[in-house]
C-alpha positions in Angstrom: 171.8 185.3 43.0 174.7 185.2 41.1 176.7 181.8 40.4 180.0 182.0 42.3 181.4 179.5 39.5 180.8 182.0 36.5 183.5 183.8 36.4 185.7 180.3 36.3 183.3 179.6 33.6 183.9 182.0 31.5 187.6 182.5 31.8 188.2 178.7 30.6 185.8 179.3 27.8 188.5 182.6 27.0 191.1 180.6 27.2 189.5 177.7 24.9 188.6 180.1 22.3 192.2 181.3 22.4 194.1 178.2 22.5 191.7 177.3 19.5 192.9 180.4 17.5 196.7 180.2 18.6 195.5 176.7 17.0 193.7 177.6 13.7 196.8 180.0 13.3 199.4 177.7 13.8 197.8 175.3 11.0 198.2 177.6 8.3 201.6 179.1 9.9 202.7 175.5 9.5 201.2 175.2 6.0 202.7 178.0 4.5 205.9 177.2 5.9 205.6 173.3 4.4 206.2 172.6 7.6 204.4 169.2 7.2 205.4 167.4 10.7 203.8 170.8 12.2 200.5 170.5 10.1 200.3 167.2 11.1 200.8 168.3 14.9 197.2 170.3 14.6 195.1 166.9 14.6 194.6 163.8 16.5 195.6 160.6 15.9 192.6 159.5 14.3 191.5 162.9 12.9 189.2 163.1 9.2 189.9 165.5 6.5 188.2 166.2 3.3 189.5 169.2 1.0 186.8 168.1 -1.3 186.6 165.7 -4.5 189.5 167.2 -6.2 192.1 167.6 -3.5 192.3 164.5 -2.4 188.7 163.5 -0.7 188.2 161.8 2.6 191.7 161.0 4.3 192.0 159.8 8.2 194.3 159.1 10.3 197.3 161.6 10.9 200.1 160.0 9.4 197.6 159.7 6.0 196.6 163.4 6.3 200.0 164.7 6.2 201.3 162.9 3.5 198.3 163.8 1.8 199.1 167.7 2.8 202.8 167.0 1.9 201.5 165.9 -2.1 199.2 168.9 -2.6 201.6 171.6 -1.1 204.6 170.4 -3.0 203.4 171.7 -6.3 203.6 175.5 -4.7 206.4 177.4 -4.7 204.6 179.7 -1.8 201.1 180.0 -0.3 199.6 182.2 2.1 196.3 181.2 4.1 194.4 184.0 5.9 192.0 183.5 8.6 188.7 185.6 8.8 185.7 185.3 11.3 185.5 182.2 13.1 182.3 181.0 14.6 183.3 178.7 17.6 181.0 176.3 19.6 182.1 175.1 23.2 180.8 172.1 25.0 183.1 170.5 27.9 186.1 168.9 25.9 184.4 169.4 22.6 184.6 172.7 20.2 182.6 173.1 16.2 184.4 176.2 14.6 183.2 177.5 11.1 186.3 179.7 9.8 186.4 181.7 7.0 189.8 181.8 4.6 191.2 183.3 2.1 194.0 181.2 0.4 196.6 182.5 -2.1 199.0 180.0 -3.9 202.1 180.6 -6.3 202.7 177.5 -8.4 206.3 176.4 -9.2 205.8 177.6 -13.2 204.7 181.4 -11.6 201.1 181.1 -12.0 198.8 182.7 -9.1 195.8 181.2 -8.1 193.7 181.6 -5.0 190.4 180.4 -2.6 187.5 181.6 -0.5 186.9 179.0 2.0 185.5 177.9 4.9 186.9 174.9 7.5 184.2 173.3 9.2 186.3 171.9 12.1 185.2 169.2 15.2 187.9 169.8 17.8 188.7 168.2 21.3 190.6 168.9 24.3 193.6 166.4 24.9 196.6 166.0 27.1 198.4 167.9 24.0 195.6 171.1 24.2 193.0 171.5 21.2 193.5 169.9 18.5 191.3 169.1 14.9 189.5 166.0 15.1 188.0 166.5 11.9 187.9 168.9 8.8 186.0 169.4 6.5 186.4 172.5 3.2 184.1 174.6 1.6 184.6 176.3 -1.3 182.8 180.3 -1.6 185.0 180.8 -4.5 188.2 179.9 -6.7 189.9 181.7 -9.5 192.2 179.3 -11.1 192.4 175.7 -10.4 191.0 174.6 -13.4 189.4 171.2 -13.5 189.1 170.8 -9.6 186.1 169.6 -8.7 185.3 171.9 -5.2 182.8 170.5 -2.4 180.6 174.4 -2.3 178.9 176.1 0.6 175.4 175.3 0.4 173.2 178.7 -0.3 169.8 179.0 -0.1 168.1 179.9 -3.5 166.5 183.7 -3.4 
């Protein structure tokens, strides 16, 4: 016998996967627009980052994380964040995504550098709809940057 609440079920789970794309999106929208009040729009509150060891570390709270955002993104004249495959995780009010991206940035003296990543995001429903409760980056691979120290996705040795 078939659940009658199934196809509720899996219409909210659509929409929650969309709303969390329209909200992965809008992030890097927002970022490569240095839009900072609009980054900091994509988080709670009390939301953690951590870009890794050499772009800035642990930060929480909002208000920190964009100013943190703010510093780092000033020194490009343009960026450009692309988002791959996500892998996303629902459970009631709670959401895990693991999203692929590919970063490009222009520095203000013309050099061009870019980054294979991955954010490893904790998201929650609010009144405001899905928003990032906590980030975390992984680095897959870099060209330029020179002397950043990159937190690197774990790989299992052949």
């Amino acid at each position: 016998m078939t659940d009658p609440a199934l196809p509720d079920r899996a219409l909210r789970e659509l929409l929650d996967r969309q709303q969390i794309a329209d909200l992965l999106a809008r992030y890097c929208e927002r970022l490569d627009e240095y839009d900072i009040e609009g980054v900091a729009a994509t988080f709670t509150h009390n939301a953690i980052t951590d870009y890794g060891p050499g772009r800035g570390g642990e930060v929480v709270g909002r208000r920190q994380i964009a100013e943190r955002i703010a510093d780092g993104q000033a020194s490009f004249r343009r960026t450009a964040h692309q988002l791959g495959q996500s892998i996303v995780t629902i459970d009631g009010d709670q959401a895990t995504a693991t999203t692929y991206v590919t970063a490009w940035h222009e520095w203000r003296d013309d050099r061009q550098e870019a980054l294979r990543l991955r954010y490893i995001d904790q998201l929650v429903r609010t009144t405001d709809g899905w928003l990032i409760a906590h980030r975390r980056l992984e680095a897959m691979g870099v060209e330029g940057f020179a002397g950043t120290e990159w937190t690197w996705v774990q790989r299992a040795e052949p």
